[in-house]
C-alpha positions as CSV (number, residue, x, y, z in Angstrom):
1,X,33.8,-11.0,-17.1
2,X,33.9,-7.3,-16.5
3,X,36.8,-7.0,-19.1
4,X,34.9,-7.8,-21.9
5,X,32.6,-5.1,-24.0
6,X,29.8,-6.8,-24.0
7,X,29.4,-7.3,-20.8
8,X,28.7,-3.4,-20.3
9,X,26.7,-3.4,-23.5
10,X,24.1,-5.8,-21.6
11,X,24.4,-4.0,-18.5
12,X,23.7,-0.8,-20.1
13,X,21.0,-2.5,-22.0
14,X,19.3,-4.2,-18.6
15,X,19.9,-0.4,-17.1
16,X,17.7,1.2,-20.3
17,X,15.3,-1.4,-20.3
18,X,14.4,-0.9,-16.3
19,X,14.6,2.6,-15.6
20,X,11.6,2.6,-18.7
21,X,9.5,2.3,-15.5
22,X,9.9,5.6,-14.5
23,X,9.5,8.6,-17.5
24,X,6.7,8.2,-20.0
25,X,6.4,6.7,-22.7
26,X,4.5,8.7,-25.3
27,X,3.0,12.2,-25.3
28,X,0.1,12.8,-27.5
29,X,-0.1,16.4,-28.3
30,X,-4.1,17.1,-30.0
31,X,-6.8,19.5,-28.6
32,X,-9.4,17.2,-27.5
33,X,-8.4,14.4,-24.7
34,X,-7.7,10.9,-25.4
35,X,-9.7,8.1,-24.3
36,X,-8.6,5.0,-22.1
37,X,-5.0,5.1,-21.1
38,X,-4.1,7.7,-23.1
39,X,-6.9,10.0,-21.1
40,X,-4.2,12.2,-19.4
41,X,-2.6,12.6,-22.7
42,X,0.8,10.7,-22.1
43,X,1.3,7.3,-21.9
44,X,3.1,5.5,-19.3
45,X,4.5,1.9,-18.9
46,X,3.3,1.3,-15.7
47,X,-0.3,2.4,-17.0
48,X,-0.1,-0.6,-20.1
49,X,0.5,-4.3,-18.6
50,X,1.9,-5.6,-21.5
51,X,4.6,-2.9,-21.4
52,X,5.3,-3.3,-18.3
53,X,6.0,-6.9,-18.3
54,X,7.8,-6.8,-21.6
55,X,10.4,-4.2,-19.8
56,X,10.9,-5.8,-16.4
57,X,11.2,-9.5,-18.3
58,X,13.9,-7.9,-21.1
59,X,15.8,-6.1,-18.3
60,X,16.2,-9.4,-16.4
61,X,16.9,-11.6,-19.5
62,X,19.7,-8.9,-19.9
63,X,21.4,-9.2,-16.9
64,X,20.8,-13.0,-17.1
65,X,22.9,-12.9,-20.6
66,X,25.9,-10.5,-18.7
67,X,26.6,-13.7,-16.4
68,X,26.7,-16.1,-19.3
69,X,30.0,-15.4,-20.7
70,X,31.0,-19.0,-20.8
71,X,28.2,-20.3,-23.4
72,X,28.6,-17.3,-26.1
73,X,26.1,-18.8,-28.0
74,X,23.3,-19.3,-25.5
75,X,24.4,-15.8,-24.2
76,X,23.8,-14.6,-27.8
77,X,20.0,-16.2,-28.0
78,X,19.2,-15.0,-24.7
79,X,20.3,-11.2,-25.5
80,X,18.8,-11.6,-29.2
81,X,15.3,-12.5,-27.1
82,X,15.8,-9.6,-25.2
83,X,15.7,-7.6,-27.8
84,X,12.8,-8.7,-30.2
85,X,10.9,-9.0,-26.5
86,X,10.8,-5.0,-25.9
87,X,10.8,-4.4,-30.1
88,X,7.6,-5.8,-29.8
89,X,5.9,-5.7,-26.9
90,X,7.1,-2.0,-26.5
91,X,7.3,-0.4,-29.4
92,X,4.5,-2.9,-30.7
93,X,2.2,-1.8,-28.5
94,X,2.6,1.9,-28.0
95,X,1.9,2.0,-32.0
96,X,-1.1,-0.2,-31.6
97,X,-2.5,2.2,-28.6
98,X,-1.8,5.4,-30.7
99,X,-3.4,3.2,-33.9
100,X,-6.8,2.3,-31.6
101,X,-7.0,5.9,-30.6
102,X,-6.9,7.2,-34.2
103,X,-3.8,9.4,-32.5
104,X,-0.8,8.0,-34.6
105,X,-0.4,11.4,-36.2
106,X,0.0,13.8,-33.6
107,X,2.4,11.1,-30.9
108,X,5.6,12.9,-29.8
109,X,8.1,10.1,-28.2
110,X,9.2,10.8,-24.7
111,X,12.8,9.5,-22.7
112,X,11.0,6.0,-21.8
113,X,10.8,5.5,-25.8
114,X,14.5,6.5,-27.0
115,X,15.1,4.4,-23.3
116,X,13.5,1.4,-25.4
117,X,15.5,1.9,-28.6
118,X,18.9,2.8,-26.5
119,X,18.4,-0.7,-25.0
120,X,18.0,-2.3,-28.2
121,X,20.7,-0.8,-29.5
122,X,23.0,-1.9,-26.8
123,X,21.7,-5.8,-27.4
124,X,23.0,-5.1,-30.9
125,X,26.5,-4.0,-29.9
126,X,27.1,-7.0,-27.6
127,X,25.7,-9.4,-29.7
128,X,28.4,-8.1,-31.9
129,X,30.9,-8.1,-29.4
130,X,30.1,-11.9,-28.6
131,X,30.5,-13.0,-31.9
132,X,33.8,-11.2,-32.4
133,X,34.9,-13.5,-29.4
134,X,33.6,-16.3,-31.2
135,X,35.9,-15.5,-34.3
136,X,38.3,-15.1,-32.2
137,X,37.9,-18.2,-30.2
138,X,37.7,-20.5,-33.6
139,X,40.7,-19.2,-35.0
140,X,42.5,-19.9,-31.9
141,X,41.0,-23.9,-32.0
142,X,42.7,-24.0,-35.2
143,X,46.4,-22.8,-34.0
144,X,46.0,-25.7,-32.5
């Protein structure tokens, strides 16, 4: 299991998507203050519920898809729902906060968001991965 590259793509995914808990996600940089949870001016996860679900629930789906090595095809559709999981509900809704706010201008991304796109980026590289062993395995059914 450990051998394989995708299996430290997912964990490094799982590792991005639940340390998102802890920087912020969004900084807003205007003059006069925001309003509801963008009051203080930065946005954190643990101050939207829906981006706090969305993380912990794609972290865990990750590290669900690391111990799934046998079924490389359920392993893919469990990483690939990973991924569109945080694409939307954490990039989906820090745009629609900064769109509600009339703020979409003036947002400067913090570590939590490159965090979210570093995660999705490593869901891409081992879904890559696990279809290269898929290749890999078919050509090996037809040696047969």
């Amino acid at each position: 299991m450990i051998q394989r590259i995708q299996t430290v793509w997912l964990f490094l995914a799982a590792v991005c998507f639940l340390s998102e808990w802890i920087p912020s996600m969004i900084m807003v940089k205007t003059l006069t203050p925001g309003e509801g949870v963008l009051a203080d001016q930065v946005l954190y996860i643990s101050e939207s519920m829906p981006l706090l679900i969305g993380s912990g629930i794609s972290g865990i789906l990750s590290l669900i898809a690391v111990f799934l090595y046998n079924e490389r095809t359920f392993q893919i559709l469990i990483a690939a729902l990973s991924s569109m999981l945080q694409l939307i509900l954490g990039i989906g809704t820090c745009f629609i906060i900064l769109y509600k706010t009339n703020k979409l201008n003036d947002f400067s991304p913090q570590l939590g968001f490159f965090l979210t796109m570093g995660g999705i980026i490593f869901i891409w590289l081992a879904t890559r991965a696990i279809r290269k062993d898929q290749e890999i395995v078919r050509s090996m059914d037809r040696l047969r």
